[in-house]
VOMISE-373855 format. One record per residue (C-alpha): x, z negated, y negated; residue in three letters; residue number from 1. Coordinates in nm, 4 decimals. Each point is the difference from the previous one (the first is absolute). Layout:
x z y nuba vexfi
X Z Y ALA NUM $
...
This chain:
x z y nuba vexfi
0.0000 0.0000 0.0000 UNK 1 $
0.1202 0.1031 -0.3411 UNK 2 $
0.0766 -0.2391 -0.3102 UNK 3 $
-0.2520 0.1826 -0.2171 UNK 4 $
-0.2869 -0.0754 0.2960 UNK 5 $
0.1070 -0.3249 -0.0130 UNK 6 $
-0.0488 -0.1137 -0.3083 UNK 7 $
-0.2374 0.1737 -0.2146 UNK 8 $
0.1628 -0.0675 -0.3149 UNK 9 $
0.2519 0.2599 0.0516 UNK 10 $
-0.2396 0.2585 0.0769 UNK 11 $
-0.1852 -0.0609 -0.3613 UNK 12 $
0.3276 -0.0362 -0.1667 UNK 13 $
0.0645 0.3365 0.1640 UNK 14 $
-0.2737 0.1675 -0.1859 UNK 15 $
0.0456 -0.1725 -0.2860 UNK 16 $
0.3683 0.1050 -0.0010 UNK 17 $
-0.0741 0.3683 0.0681 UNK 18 $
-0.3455 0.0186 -0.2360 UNK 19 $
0.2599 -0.1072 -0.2627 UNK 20 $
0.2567 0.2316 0.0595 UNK 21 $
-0.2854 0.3116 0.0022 UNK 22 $
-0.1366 -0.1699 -0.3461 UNK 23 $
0.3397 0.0298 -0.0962 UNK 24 $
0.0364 0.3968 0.0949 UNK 25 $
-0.3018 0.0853 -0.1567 UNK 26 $
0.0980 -0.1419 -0.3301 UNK 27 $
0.3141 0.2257 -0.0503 UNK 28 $
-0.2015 0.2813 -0.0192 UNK 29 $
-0.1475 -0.0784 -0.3205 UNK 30 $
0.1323 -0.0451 -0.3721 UNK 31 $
0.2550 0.3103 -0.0411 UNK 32 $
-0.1095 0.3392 -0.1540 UNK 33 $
0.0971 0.2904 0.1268 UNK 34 $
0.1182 0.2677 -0.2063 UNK 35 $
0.0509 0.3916 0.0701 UNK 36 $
0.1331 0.2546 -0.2241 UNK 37 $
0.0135 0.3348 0.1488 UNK 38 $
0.1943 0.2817 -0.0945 UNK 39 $
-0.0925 0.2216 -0.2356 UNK 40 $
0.2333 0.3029 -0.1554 UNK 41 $
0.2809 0.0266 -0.1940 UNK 42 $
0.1382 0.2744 -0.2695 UNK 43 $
0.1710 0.1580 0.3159 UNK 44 $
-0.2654 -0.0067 0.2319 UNK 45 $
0.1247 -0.2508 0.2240 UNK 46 $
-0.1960 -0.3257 0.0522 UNK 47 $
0.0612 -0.2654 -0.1997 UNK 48 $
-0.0183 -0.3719 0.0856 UNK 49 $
-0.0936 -0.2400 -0.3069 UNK 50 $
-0.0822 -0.3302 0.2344 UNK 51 $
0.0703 -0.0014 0.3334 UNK 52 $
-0.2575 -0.2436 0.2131 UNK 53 $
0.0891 -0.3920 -0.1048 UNK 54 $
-0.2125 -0.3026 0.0260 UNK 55 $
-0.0830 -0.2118 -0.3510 UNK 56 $
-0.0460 -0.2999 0.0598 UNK 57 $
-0.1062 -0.3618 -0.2083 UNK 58 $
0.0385 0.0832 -0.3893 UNK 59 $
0.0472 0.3930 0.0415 UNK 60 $
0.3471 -0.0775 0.1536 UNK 61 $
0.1451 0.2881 0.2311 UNK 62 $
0.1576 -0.1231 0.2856 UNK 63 $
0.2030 0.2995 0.1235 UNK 64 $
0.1298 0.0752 -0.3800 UNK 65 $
0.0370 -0.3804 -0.0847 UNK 66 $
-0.1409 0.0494 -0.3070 UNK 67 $
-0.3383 -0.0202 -0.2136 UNK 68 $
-0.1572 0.3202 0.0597 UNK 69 $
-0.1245 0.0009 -0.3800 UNK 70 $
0.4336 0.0426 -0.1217 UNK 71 $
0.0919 0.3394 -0.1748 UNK 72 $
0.2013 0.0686 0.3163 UNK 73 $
0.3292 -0.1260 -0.0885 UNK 74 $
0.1143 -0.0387 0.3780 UNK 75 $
0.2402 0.2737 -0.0781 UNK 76 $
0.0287 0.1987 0.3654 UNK 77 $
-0.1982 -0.1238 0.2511 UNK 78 $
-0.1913 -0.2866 0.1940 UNK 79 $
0.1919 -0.2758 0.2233 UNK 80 $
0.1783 -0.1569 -0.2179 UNK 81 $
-0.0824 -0.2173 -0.2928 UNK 82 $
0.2726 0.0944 -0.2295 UNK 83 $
0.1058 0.3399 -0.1569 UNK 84 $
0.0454 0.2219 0.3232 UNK 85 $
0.2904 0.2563 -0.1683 UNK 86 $
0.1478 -0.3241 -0.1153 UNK 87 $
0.0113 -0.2100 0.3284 UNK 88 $
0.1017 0.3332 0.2192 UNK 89 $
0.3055 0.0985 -0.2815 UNK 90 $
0.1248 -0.3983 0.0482 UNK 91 $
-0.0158 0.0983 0.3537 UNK 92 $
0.2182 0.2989 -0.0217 UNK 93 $
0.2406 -0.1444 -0.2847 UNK 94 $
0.0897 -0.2779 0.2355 UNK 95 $
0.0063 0.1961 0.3333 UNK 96 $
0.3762 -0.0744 0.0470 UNK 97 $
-0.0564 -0.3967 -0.0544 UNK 98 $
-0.1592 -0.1829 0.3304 UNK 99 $
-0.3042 -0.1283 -0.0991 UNK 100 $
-0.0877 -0.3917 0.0730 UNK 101 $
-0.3704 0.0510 -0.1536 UNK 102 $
-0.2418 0.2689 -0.0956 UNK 103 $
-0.3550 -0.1300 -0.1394 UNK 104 $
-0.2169 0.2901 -0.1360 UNK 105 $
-0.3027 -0.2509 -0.0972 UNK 106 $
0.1793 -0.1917 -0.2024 UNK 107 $
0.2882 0.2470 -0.1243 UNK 108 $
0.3030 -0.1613 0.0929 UNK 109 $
0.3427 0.1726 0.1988 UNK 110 $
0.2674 -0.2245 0.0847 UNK 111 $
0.3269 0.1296 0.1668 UNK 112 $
0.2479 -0.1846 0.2402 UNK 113 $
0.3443 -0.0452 -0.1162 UNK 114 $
0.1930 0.3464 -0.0602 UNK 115 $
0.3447 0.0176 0.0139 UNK 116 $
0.1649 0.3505 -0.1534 UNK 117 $
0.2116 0.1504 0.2417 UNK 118 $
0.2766 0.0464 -0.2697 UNK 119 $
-0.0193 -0.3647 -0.1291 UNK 120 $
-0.0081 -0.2468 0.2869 UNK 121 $
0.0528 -0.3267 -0.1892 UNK 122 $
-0.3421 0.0549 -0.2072 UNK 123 $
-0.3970 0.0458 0.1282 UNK 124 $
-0.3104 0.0615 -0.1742 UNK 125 $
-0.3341 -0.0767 0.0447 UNK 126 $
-0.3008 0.1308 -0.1657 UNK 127 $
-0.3528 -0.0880 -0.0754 UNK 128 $
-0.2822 0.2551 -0.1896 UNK 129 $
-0.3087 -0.1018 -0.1300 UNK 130 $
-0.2514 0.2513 -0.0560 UNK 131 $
-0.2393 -0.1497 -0.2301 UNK 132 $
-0.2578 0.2754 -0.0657 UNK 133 $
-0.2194 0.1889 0.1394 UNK 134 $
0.0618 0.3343 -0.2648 UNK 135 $
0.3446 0.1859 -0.0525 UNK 136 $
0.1718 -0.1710 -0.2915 UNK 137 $
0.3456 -0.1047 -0.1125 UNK 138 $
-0.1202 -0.3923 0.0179 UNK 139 $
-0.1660 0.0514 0.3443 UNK 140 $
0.3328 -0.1093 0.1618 UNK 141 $
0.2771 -0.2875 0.0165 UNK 142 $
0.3279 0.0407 0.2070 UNK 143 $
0.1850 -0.3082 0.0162 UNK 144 $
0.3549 0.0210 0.1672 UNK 145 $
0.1966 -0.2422 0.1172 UNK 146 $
0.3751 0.0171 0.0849 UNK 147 $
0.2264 -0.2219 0.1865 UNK 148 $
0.4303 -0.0316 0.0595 UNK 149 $
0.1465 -0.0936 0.2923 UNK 150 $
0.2357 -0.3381 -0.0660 UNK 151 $
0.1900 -0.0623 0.3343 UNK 152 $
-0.2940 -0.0494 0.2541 UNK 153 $
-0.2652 -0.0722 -0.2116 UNK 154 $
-0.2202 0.2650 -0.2279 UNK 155 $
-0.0505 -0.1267 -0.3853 UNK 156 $
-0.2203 0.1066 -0.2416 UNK 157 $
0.1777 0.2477 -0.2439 UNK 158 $
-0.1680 0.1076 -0.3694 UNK 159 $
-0.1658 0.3082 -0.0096 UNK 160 $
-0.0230 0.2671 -0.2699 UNK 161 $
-0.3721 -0.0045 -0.1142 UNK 162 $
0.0397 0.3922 -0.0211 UNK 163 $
-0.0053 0.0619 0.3422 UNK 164 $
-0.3231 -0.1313 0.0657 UNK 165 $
-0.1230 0.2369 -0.3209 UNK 166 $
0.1782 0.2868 0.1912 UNK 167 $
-0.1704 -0.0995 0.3268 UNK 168 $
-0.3422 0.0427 -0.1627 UNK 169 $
0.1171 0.2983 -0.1664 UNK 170 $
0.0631 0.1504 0.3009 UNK 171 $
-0.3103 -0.1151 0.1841 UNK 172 $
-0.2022 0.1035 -0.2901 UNK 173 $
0.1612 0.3933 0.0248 UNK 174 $
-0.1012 0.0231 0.3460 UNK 175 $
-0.3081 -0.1117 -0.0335 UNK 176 $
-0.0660 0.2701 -0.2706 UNK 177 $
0.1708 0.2380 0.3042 UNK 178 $
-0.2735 -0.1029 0.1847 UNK 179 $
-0.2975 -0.0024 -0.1989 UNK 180 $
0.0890 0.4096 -0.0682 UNK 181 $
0.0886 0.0613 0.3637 UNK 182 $
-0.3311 -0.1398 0.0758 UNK 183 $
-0.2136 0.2117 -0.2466 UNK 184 $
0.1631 0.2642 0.0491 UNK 185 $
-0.1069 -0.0038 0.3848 UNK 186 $
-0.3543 0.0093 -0.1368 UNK 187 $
């Protein structure tokens, strides 16, 4: 004989358990829009997309552009991450040849390991970028770089010249430019 024909209070808190968990179920289909924008033409003929399928939440908030769906479309190149796209993908390539230790695209922050120049092997650098906008502008991004000497065994912390973070985000900021005309001129 089972435990649940035992004792009936396991066979009600059976039911209970699962009548909760279908209560449950039924409630996340409710309380999201859906939204669909279908093609329509562009000057060259070719279909054009203007939203692609996304679900708006509480407070008109998209949750596959993480944005309000109301903004003037400053997400600058695409959906998936909450930051400027051209900005976050040209941090990407500037620091290709630097290991990376962190890469959040939500919250716009790129941290490298320790890089030692092949040339130089008693100094490293490490880098960390902020992108702190969602559009393409000069203050969208922060590069702070750090540099340390080797003393003996040990690594200290050496001064570094404040323009070659300014440099870094020069150079970020060029590619991202790169990209943002590679990109429409694919469309």
């Amino acid at each position: 004989m089972t435990l649940v024909a035992r004792f009936p209070v396991y066979r009600s808190l059976r039911l209970a358990l699962v009548g909760a968990c279908l209560a449950g179920l039924a409630a996340c289909g409710t309380g999201a829009d859906v939204e669909y924008e279908y093609p329509t033409k562009g000057a060259d003929g070719l279909p054009t997309y203007e939203k692609q399928e996304s679900l708006i939440g509480p407070q008109g908030f998209d949750l596959f552009n993480f944005g309000d769906t109301g903004s003037s479309g400053q997400g600058g190149g695409g959906g998936g991450v909450a930051v400027n796209a051209f900005l976050w993908r040209a941090s990407l390539d500037t620091l290709s040849f630097m290991p990376l230790a962190s890469a959040d695209p939500f919250g716009g922050v790129i941290i490298t390991e320790w890089y030692g120049p092949p040339e130089n092997r008693g100094e490293r650098f490490k880098v960390t970028v902020y992108i702190l906008d969602k559009a393409l502008r000069s203050d969208g991004i922060r590069a702070n770089v750090y540099r340390q000497e080797r003393a003996g065994s040990e690594w200290i912390d050496a001064t570094v010249d404040t323009s070659l973070g300014k440099g870094l985000e020069d150079a970020i900021l060029t590619r991202a430019r790169q990209i943002r005309i590679e990109q429409s001129a694919a469309r």
